[in-house]
N, CA, C, O and CB atoms as a CASP TS submission, in Angstrom:
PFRMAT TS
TARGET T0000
AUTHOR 0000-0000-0000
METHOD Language model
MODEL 1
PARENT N/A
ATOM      1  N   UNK     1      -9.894 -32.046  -6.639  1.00  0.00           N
ATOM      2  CA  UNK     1      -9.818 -30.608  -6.784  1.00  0.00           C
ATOM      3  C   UNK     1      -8.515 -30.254  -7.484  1.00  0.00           C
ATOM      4  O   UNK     1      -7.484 -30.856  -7.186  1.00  0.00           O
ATOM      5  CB  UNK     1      -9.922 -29.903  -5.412  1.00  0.00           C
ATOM      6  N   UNK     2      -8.532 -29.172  -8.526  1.00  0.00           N
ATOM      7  CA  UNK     2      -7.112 -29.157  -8.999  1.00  0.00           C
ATOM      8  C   UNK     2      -6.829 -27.758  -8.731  1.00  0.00           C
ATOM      9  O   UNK     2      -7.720 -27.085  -8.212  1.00  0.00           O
ATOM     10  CB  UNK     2      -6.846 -29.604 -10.568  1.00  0.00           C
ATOM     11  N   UNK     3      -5.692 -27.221  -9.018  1.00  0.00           N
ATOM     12  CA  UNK     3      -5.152 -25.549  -8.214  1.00  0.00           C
ATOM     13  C   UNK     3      -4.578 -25.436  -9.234  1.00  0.00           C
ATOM     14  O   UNK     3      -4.184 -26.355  -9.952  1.00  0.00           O
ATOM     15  CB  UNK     3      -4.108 -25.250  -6.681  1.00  0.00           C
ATOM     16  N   UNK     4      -4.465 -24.265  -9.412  1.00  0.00           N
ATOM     17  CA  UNK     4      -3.576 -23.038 -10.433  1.00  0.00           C
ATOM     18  C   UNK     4      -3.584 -22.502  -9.837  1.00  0.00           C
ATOM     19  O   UNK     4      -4.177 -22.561  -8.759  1.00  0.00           O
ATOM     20  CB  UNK     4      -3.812 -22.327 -11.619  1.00  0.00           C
ATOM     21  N   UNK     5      -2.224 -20.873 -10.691  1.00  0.00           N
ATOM     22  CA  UNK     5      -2.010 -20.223  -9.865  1.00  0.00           C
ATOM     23  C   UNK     5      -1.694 -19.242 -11.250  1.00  0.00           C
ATOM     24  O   UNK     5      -1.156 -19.606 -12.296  1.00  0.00           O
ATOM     25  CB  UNK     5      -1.062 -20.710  -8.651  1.00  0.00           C
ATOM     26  N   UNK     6      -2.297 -17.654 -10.841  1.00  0.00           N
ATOM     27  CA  UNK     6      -1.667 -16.767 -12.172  1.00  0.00           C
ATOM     28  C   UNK     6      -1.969 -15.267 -11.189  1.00  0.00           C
ATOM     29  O   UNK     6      -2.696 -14.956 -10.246  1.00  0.00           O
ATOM     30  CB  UNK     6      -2.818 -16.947 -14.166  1.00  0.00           C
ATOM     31  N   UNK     7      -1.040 -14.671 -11.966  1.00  0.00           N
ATOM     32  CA  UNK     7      -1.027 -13.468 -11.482  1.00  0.00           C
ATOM     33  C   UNK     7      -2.280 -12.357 -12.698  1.00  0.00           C
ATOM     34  O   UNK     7      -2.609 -12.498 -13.876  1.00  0.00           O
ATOM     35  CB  UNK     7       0.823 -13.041 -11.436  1.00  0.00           C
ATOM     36  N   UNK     8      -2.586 -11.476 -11.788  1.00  0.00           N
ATOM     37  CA  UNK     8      -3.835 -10.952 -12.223  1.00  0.00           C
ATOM     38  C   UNK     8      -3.935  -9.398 -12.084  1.00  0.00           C
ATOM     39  O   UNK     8      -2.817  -8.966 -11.803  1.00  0.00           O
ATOM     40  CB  UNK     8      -4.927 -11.620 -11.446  1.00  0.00           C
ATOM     41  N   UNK     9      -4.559  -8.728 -12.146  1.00  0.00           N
ATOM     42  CA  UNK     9      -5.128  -6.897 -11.754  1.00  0.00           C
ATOM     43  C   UNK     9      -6.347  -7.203 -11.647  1.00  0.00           C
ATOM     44  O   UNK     9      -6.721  -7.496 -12.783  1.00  0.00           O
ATOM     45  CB  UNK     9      -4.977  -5.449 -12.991  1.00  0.00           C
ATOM     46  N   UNK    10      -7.259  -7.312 -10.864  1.00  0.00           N
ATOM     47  CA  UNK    10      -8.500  -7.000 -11.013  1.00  0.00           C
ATOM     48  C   UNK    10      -8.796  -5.789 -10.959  1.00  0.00           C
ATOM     49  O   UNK    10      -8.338  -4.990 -10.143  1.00  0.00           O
ATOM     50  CB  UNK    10      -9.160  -7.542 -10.304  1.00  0.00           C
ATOM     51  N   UNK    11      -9.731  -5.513 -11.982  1.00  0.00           N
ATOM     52  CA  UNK    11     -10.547  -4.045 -12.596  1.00  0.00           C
ATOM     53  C   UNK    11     -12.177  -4.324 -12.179  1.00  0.00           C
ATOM     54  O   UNK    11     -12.749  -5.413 -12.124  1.00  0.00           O
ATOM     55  CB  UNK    11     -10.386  -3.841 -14.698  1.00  0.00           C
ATOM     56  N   UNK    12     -12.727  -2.968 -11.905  1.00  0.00           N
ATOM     57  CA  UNK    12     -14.452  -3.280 -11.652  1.00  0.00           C
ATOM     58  C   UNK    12     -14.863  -3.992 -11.070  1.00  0.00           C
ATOM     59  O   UNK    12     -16.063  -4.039 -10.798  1.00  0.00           O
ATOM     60  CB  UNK    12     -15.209  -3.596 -12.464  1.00  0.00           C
ATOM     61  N   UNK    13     -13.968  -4.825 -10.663  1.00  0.00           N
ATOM     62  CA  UNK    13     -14.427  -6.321  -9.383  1.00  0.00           C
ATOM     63  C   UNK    13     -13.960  -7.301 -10.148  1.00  0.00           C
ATOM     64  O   UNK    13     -14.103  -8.397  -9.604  1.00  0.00           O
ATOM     65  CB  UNK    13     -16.339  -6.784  -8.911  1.00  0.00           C
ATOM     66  N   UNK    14     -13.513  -7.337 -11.080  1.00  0.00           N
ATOM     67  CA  UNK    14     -13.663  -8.309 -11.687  1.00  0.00           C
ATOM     68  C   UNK    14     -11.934  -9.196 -12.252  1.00  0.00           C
ATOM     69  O   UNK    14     -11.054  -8.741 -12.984  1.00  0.00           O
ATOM     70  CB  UNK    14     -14.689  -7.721 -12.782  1.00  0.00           C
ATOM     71  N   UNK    15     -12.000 -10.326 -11.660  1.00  0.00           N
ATOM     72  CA  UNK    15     -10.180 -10.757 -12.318  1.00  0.00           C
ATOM     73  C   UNK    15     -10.859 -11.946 -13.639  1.00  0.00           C
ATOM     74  O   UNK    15     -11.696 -12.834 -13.800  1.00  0.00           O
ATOM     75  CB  UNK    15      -8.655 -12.019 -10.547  1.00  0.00           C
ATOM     76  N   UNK    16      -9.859 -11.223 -14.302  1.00  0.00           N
ATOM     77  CA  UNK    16      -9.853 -12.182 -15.629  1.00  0.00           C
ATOM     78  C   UNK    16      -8.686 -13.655 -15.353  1.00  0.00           C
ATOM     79  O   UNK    16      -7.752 -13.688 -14.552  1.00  0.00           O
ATOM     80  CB  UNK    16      -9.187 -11.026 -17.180  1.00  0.00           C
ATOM     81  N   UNK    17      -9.137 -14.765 -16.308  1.00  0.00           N
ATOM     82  CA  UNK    17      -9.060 -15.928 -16.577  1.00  0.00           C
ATOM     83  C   UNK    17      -7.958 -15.145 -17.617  1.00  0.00           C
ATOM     84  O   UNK    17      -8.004 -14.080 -18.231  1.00  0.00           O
ATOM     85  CB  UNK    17     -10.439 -16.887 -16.949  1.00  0.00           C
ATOM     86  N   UNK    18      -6.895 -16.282 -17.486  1.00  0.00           N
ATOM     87  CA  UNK    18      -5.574 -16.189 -18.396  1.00  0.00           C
ATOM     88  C   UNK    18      -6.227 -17.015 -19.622  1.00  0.00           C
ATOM     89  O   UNK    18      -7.201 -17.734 -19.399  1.00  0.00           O
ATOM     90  CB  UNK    18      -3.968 -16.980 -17.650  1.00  0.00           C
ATOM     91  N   UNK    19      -5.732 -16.914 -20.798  1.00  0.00           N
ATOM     92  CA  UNK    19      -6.233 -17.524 -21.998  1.00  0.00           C
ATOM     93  C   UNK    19      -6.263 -18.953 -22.073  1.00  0.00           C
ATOM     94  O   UNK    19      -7.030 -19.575 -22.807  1.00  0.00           O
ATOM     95  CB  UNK    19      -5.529 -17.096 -23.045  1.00  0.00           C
ATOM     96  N   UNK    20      -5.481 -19.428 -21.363  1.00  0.00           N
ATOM     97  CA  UNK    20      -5.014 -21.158 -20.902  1.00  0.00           C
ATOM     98  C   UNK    20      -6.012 -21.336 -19.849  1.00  0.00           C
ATOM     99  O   UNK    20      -6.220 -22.540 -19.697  1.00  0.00           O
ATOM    100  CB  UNK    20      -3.195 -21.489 -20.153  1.00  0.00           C
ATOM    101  N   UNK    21      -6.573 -20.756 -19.219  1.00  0.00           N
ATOM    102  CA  UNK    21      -8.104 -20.889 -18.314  1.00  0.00           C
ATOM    103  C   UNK    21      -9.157 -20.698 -18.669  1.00  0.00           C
ATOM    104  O   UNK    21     -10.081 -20.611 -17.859  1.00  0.00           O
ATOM    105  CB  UNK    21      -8.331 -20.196 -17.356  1.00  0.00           C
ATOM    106  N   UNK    22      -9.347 -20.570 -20.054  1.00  0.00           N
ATOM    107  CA  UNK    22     -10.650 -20.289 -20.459  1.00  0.00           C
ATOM    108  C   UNK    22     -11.682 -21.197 -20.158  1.00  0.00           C
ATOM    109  O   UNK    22     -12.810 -20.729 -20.007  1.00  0.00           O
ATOM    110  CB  UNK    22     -10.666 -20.111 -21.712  1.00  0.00           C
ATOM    111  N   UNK    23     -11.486 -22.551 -20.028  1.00  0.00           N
ATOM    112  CA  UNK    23     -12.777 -23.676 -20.257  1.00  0.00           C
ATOM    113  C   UNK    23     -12.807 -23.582 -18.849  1.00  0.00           C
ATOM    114  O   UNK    23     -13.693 -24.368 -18.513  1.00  0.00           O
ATOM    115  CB  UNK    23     -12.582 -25.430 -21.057  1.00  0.00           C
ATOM    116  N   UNK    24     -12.387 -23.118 -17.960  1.00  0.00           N
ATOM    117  CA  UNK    24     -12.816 -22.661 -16.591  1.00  0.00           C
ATOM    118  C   UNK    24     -14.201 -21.582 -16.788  1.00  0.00           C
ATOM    119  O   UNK    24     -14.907 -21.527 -15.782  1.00  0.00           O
ATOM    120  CB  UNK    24     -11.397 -21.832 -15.807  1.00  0.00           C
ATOM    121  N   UNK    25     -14.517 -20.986 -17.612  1.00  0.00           N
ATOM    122  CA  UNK    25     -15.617 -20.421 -17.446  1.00  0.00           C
ATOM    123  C   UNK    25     -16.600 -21.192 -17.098  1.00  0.00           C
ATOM    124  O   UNK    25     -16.458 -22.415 -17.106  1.00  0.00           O
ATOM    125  CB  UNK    25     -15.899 -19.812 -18.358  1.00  0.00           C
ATOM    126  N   UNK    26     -17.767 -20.596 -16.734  1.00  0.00           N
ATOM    127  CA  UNK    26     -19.086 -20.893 -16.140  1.00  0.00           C
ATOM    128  C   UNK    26     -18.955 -21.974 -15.182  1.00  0.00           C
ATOM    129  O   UNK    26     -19.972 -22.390 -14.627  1.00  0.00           O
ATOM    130  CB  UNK    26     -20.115 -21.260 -17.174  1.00  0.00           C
ATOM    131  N   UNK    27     -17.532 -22.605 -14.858  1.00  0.00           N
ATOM    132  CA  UNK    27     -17.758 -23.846 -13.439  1.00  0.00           C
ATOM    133  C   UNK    27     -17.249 -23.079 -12.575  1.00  0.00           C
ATOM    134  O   UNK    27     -16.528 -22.091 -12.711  1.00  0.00           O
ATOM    135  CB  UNK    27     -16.901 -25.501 -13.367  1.00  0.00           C
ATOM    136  N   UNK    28     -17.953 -23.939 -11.029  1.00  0.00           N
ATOM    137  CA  UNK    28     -17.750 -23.260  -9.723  1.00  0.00           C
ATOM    138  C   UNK    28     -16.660 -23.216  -9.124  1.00  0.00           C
ATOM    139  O   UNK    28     -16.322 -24.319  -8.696  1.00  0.00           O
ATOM    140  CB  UNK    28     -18.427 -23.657  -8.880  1.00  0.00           C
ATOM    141  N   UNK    29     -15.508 -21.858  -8.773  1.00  0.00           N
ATOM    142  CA  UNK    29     -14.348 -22.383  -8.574  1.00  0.00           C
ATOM    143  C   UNK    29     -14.063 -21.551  -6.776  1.00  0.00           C
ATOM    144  O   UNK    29     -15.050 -20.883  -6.468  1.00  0.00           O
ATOM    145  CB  UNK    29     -13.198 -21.948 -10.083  1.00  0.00           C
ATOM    146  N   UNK    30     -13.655 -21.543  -6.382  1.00  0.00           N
ATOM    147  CA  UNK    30     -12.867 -20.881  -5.174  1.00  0.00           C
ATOM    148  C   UNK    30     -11.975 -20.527  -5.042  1.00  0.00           C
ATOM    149  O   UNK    30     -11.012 -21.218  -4.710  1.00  0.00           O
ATOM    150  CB  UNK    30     -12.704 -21.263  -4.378  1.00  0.00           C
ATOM    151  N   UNK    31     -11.935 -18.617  -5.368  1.00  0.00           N
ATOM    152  CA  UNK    31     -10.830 -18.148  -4.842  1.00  0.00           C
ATOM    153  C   UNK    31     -10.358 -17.725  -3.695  1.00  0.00           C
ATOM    154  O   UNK    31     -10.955 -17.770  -2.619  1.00  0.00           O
ATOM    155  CB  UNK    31     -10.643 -17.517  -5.307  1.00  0.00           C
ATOM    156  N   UNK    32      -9.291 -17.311  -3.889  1.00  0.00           N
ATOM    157  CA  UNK    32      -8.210 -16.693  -2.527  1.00  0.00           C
ATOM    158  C   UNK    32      -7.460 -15.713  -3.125  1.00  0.00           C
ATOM    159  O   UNK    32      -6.533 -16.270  -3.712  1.00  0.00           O
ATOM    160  CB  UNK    32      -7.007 -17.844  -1.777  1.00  0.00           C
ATOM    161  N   UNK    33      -7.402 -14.300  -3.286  1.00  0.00           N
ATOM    162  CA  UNK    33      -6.505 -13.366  -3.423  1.00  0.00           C
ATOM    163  C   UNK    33      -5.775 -12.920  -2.291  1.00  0.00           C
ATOM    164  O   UNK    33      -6.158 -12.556  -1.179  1.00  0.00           O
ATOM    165  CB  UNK    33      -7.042 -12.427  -3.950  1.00  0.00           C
ATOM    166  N   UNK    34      -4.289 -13.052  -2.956  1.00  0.00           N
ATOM    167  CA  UNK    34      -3.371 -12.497  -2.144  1.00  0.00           C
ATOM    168  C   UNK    34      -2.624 -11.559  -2.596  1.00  0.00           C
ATOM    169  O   UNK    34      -2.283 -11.615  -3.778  1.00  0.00           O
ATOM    170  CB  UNK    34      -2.662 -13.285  -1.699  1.00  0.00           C
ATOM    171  N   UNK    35      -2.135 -10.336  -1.661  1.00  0.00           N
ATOM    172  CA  UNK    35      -1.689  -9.398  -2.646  1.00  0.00           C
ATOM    173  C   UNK    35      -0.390  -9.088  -2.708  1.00  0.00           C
ATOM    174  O   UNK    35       0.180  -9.087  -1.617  1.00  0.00           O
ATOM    175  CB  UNK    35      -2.282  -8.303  -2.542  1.00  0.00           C
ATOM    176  N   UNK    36       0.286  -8.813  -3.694  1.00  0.00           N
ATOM    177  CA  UNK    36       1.818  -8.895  -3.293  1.00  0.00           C
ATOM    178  C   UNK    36       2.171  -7.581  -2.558  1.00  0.00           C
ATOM    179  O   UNK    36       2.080  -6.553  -3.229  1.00  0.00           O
ATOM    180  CB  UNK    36       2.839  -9.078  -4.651  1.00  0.00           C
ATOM    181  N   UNK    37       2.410  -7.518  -1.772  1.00  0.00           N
ATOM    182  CA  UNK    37       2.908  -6.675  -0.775  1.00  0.00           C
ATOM    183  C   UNK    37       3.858  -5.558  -1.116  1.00  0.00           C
ATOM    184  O   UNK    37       5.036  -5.910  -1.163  1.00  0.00           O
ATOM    185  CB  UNK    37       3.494  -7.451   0.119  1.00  0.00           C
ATOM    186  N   UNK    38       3.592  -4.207  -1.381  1.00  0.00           N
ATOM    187  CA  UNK    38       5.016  -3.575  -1.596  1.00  0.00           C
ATOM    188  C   UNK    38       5.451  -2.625  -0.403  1.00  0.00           C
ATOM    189  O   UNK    38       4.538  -2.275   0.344  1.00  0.00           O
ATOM    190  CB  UNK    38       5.029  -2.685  -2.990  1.00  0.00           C
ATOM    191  N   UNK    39       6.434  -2.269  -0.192  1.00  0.00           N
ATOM    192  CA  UNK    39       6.983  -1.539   0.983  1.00  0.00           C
ATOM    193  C   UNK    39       6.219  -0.712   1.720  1.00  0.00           C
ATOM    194  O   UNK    39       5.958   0.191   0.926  1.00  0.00           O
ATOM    195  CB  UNK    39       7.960  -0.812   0.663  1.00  0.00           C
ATOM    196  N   UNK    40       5.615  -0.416   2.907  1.00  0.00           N
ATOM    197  CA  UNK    40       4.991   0.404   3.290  1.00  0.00           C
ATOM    198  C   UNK    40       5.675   1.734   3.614  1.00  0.00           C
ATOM    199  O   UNK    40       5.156   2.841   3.758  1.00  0.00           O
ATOM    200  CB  UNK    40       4.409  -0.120   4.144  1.00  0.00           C
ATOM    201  N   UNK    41       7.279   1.280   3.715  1.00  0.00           N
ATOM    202  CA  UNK    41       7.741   2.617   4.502  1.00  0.00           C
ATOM    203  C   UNK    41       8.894   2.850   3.628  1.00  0.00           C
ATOM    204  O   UNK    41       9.625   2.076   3.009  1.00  0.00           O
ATOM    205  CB  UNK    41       8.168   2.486   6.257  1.00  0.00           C
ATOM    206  N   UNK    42       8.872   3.717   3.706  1.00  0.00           N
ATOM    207  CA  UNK    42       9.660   4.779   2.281  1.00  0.00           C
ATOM    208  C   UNK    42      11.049   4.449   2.793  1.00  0.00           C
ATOM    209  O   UNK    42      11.237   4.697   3.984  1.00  0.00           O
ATOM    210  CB  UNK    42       9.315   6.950   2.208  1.00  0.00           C
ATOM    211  N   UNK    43      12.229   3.843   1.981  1.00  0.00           N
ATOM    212  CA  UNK    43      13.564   4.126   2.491  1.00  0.00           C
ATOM    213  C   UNK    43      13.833   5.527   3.278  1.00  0.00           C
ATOM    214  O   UNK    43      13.499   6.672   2.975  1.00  0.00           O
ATOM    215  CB  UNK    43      14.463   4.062   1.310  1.00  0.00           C
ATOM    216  N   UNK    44      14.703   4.925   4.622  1.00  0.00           N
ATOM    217  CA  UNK    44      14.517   5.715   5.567  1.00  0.00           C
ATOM    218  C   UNK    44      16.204   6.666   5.333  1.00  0.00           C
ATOM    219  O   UNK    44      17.300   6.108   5.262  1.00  0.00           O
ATOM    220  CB  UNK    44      14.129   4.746   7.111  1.00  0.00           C
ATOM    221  N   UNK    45      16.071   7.482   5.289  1.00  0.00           N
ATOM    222  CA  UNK    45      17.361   8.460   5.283  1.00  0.00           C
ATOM    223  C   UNK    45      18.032   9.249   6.176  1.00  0.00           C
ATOM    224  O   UNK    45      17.387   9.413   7.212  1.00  0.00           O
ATOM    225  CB  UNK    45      17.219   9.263   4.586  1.00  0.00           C
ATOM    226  N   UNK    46      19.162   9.831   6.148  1.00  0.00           N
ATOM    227  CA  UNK    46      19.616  10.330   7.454  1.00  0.00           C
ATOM    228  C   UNK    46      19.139  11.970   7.444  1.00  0.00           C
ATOM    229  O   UNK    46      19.259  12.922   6.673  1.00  0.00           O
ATOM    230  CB  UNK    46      21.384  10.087   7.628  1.00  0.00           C
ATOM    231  N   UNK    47      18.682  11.779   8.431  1.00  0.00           N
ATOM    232  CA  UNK    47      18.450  13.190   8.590  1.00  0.00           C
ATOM    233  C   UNK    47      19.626  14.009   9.169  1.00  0.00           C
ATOM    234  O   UNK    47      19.382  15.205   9.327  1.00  0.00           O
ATOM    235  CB  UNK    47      17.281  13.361   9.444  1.00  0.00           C
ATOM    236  N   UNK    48      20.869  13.573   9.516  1.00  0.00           N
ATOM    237  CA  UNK    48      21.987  14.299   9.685  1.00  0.00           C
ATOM    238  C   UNK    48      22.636  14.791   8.366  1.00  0.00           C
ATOM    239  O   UNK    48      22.606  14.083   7.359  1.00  0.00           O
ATOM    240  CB  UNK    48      22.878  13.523  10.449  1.00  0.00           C
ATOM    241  N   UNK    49      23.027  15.602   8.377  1.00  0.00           N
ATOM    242  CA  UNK    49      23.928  15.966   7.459  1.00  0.00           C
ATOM    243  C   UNK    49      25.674  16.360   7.654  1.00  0.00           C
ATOM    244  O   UNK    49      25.742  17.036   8.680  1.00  0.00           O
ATOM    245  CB  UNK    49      23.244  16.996   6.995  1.00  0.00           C
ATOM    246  N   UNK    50      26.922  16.202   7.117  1.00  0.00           N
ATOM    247  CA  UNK    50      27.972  16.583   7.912  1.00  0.00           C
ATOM    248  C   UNK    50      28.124  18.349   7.216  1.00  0.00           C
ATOM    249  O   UNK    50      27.848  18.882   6.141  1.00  0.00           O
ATOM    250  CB  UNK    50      29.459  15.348   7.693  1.00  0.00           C
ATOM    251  N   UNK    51      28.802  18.859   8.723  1.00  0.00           N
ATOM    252  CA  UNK    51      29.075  20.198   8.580  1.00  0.00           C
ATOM    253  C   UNK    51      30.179  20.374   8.525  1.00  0.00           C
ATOM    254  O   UNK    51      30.744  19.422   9.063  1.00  0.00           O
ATOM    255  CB  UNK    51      28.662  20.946   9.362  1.00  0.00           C
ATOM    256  N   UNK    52      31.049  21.279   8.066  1.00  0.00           N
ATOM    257  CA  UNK    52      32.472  21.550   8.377  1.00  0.00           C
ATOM    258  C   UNK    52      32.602  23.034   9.033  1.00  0.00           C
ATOM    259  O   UNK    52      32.108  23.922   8.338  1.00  0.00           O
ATOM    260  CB  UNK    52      33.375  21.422   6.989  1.00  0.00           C
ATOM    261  N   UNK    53      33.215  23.458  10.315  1.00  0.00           N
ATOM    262  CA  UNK    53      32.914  23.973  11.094  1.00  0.00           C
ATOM    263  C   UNK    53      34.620  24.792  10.963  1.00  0.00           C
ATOM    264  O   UNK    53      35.533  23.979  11.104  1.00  0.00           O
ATOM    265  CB  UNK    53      32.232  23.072  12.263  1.00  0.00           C
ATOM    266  N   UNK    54      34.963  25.916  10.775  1.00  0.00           N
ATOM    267  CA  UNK    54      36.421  26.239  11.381  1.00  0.00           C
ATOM    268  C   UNK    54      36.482  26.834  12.578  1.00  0.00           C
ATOM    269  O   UNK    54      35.686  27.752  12.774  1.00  0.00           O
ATOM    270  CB  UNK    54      37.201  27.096  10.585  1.00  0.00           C
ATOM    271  N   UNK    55      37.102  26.589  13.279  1.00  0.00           N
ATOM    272  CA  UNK    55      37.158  26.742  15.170  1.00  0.00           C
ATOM    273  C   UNK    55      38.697  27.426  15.425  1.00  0.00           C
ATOM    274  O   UNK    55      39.267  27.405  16.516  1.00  0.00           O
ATOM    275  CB  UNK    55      37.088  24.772  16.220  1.00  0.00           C
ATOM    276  N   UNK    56      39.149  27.930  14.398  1.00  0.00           N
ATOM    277  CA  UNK    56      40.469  28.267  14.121  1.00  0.00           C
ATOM    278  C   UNK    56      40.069  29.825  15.320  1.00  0.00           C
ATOM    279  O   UNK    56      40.678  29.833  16.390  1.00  0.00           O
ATOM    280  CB  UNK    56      40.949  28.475  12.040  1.00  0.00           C
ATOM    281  N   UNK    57      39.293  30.745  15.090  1.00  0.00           N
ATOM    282  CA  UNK    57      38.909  31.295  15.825  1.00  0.00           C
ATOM    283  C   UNK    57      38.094  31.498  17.275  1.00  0.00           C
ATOM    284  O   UNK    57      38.094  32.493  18.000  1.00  0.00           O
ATOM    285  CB  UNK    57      38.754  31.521  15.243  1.00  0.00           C
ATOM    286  N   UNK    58      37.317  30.070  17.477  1.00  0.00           N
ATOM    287  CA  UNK    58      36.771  29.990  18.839  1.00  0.00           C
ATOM    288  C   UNK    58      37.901  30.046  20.061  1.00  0.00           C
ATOM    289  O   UNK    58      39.073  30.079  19.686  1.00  0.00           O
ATOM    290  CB  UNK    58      35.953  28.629  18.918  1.00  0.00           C
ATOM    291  N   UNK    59      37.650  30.058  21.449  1.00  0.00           N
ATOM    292  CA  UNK    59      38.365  30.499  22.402  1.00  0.00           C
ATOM    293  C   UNK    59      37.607  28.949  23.300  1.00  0.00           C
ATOM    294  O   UNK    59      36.458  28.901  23.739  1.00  0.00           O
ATOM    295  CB  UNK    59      38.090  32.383  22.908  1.00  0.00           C
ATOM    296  N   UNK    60      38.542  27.941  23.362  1.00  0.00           N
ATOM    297  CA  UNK    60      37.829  26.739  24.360  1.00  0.00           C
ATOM    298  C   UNK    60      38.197  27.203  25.776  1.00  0.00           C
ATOM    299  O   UNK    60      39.381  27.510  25.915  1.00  0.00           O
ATOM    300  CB  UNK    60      38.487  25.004  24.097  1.00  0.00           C
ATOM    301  N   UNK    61      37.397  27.313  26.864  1.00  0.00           N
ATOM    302  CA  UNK    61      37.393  27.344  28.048  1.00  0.00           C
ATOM    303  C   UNK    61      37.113  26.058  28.774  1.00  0.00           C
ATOM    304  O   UNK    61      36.024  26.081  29.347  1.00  0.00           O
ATOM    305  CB  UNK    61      36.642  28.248  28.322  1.00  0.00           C
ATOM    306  N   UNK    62      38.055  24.515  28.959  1.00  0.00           N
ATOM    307  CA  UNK    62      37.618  24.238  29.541  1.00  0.00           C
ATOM    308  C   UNK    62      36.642  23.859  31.056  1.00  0.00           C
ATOM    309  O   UNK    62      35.774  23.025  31.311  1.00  0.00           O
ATOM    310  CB  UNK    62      38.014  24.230  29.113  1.00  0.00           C
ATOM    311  N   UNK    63      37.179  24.728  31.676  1.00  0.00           N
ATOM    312  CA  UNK    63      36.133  25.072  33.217  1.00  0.00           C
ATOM    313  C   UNK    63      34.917  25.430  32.661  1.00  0.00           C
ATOM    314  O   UNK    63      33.847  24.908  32.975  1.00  0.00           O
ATOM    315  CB  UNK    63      36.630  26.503  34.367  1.00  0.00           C
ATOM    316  N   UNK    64      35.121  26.699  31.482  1.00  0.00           N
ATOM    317  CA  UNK    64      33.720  27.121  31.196  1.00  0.00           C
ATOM    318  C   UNK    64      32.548  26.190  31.190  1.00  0.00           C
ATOM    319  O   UNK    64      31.416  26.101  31.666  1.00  0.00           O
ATOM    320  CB  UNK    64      33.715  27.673  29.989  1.00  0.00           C
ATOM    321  N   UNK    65      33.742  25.256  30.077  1.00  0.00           N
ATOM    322  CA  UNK    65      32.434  23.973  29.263  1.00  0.00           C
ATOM    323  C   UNK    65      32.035  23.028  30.116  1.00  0.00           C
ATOM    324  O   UNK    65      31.007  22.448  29.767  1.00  0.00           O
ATOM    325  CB  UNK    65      32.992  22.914  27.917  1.00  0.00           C
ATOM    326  N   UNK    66      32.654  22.591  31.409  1.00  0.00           N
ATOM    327  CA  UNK    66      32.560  22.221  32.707  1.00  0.00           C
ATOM    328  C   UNK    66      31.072  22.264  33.343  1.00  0.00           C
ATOM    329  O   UNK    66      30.264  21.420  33.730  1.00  0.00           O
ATOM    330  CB  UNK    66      33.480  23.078  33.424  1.00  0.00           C
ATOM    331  N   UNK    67      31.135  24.138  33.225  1.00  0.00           N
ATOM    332  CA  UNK    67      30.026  24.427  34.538  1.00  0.00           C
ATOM    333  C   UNK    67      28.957  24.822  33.602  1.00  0.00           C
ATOM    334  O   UNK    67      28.382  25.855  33.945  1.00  0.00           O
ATOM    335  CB  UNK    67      30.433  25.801  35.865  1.00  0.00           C
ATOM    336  N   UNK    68      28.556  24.302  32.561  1.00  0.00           N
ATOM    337  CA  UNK    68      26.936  24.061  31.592  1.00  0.00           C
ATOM    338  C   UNK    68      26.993  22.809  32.373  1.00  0.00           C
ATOM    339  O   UNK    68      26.101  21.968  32.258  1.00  0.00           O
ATOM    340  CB  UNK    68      26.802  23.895  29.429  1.00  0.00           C
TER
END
């Protein structure tokens, strides 16, 4: 039994023979498609963003922030 190996698209059902495989037509062969795999999951990103906040005016109570 001999093996090759080529990369392909099949269209209509159908995968074409590379030009160097031609006298492979009409004999009985057995394939196996495998498919190359591409990412299923989308680069994942931060859903944080940074804020800049001025507190120059807030009033901290610590006891306040305590008794939440």
């Amino acid at each position: 039994m001999q093996a090759v190996e080529f990369k392909s698209k099949p269209h209509d059902n159908v995968v074409d023979l590379p030009a160097n495989l031609r006298e492979w037509n009409d004999r009985q062969v057995r394939v196996i498609l495998l498919a190359d795999e591409e990412p299923t999951h989308p680069a994942s990103s931060s859903t944080f963003k940074a804020i800049s906040l001025k507190t120059s005016n807030f009033r901290f109570d610590r006891d306040a922030a305590n008794a939440r």
